[in-house]
Every structure is written in C-alpha cells, then in structure tokens.
MITOR-597065 format. One record per residue: z, x, y of N, C-alpha, C, CB in turn; residue in three letters. Coordinates in steps of 0.2 Angstrom, whole numbers, plus 5000, padded with zeros to 4 digits. Glycine has a CB too. Example, Ala and Ser with C-alpha at 12.3 -4.5 7.8 and 13.67 -1.06 7.14 Angstrom:
# residues 2
503950664972503950624978503950664984504550574978ala
503550644989503650684995503950645000502950704997ser
***
This chain:
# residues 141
498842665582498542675575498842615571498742745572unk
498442575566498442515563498842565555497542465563unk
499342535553499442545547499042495540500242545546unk
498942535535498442475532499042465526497542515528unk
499142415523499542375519499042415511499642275522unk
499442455506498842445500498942395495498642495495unk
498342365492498342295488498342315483497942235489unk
498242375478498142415473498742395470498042495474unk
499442425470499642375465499542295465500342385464unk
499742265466499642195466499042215463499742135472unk
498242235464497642215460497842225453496942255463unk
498242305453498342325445498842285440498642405444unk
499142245444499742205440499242135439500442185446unk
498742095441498542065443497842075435498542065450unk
497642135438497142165431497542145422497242275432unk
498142175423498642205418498842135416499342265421unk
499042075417499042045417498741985412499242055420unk
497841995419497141945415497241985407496141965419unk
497342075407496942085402497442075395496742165403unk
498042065397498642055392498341975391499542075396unk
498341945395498241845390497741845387498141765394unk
497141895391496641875385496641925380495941865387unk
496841955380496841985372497541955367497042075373unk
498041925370498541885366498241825364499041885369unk
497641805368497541715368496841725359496841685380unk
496741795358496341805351496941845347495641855351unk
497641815347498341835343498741765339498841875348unk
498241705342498741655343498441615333498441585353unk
498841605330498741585321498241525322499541555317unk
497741545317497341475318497641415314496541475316unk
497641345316497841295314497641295307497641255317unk
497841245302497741235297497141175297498441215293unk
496841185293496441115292496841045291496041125287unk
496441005292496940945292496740905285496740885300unk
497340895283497440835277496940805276497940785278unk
496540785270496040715271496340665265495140715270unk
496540685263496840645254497240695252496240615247unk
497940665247498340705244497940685235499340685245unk
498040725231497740745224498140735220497440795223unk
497940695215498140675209498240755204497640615205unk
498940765200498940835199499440825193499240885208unk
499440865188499840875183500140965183499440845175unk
500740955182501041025180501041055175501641045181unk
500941125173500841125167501241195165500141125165unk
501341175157501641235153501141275152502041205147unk
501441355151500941415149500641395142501241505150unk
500941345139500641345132500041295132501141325126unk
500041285139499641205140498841235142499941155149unk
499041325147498541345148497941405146498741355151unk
497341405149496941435146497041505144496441435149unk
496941545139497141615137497141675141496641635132unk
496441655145496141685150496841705156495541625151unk
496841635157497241625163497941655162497241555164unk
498341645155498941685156498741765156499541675149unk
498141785154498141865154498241875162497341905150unk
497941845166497941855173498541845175497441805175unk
499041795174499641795176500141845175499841755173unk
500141865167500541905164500341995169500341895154unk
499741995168499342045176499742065180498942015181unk
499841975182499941985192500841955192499241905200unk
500941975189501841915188502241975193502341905175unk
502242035192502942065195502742045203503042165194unk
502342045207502042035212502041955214501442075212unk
502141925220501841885223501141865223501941895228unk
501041775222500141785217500141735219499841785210unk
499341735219499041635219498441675217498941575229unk
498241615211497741605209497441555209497841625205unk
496641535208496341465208495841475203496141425215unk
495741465198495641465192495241395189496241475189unk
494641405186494341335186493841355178493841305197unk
494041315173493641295168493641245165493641315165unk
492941235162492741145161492941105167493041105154unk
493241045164493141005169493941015173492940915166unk
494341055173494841065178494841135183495441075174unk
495141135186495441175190496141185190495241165196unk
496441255189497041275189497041295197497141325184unk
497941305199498141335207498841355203498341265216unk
498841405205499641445200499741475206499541515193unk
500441475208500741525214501341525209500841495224unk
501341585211501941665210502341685213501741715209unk
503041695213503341725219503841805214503941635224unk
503441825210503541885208504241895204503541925215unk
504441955203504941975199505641955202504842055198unk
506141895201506641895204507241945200506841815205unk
507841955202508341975198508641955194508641995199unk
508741895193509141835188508741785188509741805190unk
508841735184508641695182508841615186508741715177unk
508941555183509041495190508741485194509541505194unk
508041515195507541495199507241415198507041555198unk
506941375203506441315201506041325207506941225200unk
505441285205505041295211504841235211504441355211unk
504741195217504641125217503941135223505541085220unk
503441055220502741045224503041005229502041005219unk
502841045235502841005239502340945241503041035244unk
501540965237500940935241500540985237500840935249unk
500140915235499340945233498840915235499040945226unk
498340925241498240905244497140935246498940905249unk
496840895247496240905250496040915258495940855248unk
495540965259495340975267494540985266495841055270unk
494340975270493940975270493441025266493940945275unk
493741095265493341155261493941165255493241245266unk
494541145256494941175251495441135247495341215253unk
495641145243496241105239496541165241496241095230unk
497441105243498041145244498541135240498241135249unk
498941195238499541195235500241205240499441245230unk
500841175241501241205246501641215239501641155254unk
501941245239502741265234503141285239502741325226unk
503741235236504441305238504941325231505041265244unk
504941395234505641435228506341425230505741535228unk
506641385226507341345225507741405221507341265221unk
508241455223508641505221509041455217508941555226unk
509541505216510141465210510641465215510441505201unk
511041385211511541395217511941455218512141335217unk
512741455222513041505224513441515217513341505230unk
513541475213514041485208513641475200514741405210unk
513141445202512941415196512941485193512141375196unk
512941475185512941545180512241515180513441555170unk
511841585178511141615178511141675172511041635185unk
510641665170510441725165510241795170509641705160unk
510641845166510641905172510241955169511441945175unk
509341935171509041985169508441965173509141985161unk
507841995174507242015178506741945175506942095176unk
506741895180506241825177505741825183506641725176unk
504941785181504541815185504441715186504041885182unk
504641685192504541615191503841605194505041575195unk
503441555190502641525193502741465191501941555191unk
502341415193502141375195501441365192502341375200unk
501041315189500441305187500141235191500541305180unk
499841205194499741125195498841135191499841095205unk
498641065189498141055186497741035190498241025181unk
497141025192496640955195496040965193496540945202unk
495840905193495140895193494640955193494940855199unk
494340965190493641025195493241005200493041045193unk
493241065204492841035209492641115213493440975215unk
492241105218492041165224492141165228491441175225unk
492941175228493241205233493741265232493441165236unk
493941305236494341345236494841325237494241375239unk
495541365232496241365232496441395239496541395226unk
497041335240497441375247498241355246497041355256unk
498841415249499341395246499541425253499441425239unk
500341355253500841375258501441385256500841335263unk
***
C-alpha cells in the first residue's frame, strides 16, 4: 500500500501567506507628491489677519488644526498644534512649497528648553503663513 504524503498544509501556508501581502501591499502610505517650486510666503500676526479667520482659530485653538483660508488676492495656511501647558513654545517653517494640486506647509513645534523659565499657564501656539491666491488646496506636515 502506497502512503500519500498531504500537500494541504504547505497549500494553506502558501494561501495565508499570498493573502497576507496582498492585503498589506493596499496598507503601504502613499507617497507625497513631489516638490515643483518652494513659495514666496510672509508670516503673520493675528492683528495682521482676517476677522473671519481668528473666529475660526479662536474655534479650533484647544485642538490640533490646519486651516487654508483664502480671501481677495491671498490665501492663508494656519497650522495649530492645540492647548500646551506652559508657555516657551516656537514654531518654526520648515517649507512652503507647491505640488502640483497643493500648496504645502511643513512646521515644526519647538518646546522650551529644559531650564528655560516659561509662563505657567495653558497657551495655544499657531502659526499663520501668507501667500498669493491661488486654486489649490492646503496641505500640512
């Protein structure tokens, strides 16, 4: 009598496997769009900005925000990084920049040093940059 060898696991490992990459191969982040020109860009103070626009801030301030905000011939990019516990915060532009559907904003939140004194009370740091108007969408890293 011949013994038959079964190929049933190996096929289910083999299965379990195809089915695991391709469902992780539609998990994978899509790229960013690529750079085409950085943008000429002014920062601005809230006394600089539209009425409009601080109500919207003042709105979304306790929370993490981006806004893209466009009247007459500008467009506003405000990112927000919400209610901190003290004060000493700066937020520095890394890049403002065009793609081929969007204007980009990168910021980063710079904490207070370890020693530095700081006002010890709930501040809500944003950031404003100015540009041109235009028709595209805000996008923020």
């Amino acid at each position: 009598m011949k013994k038959f060898k079964s190929h049933l696991p190996a096929t289910v490992l083999l299965i379990v496997i195809t089915m695991g990459s391709l469902i992780c191969s539609g998990c994978q982040k899509k790229t960013a769009e690529e750079k085409i020109e950085s943008v000429d860009y002014t920062v601005c103070k809230e006394s600089e900005l539209p009425d409009n626009l601080v109500e919207i801030i003042n709105e979304k301030k306790n929370e993490e925000f981006e806004i893209t905000y466009t009247q007459d011939e500008y467009t506003y990019l405000v990112k927000g990084y919400g209610k901190q516990k003290s004060g000493g915060y700066n937020i520095t532009v890394d890049d403002v920049y065009y793609t081929s559907s969007k204007v980009c904003l990168a910021t980063t939140l710079v904490g207070p040093a370890e020693n530095e004194l700081v006002l010890n009370a709930a501040t809500y740091p944003y950031i404003t940059v100015k540009v041109e108007a235009l028709d595209k969408e805000g996008s923020f890293e």
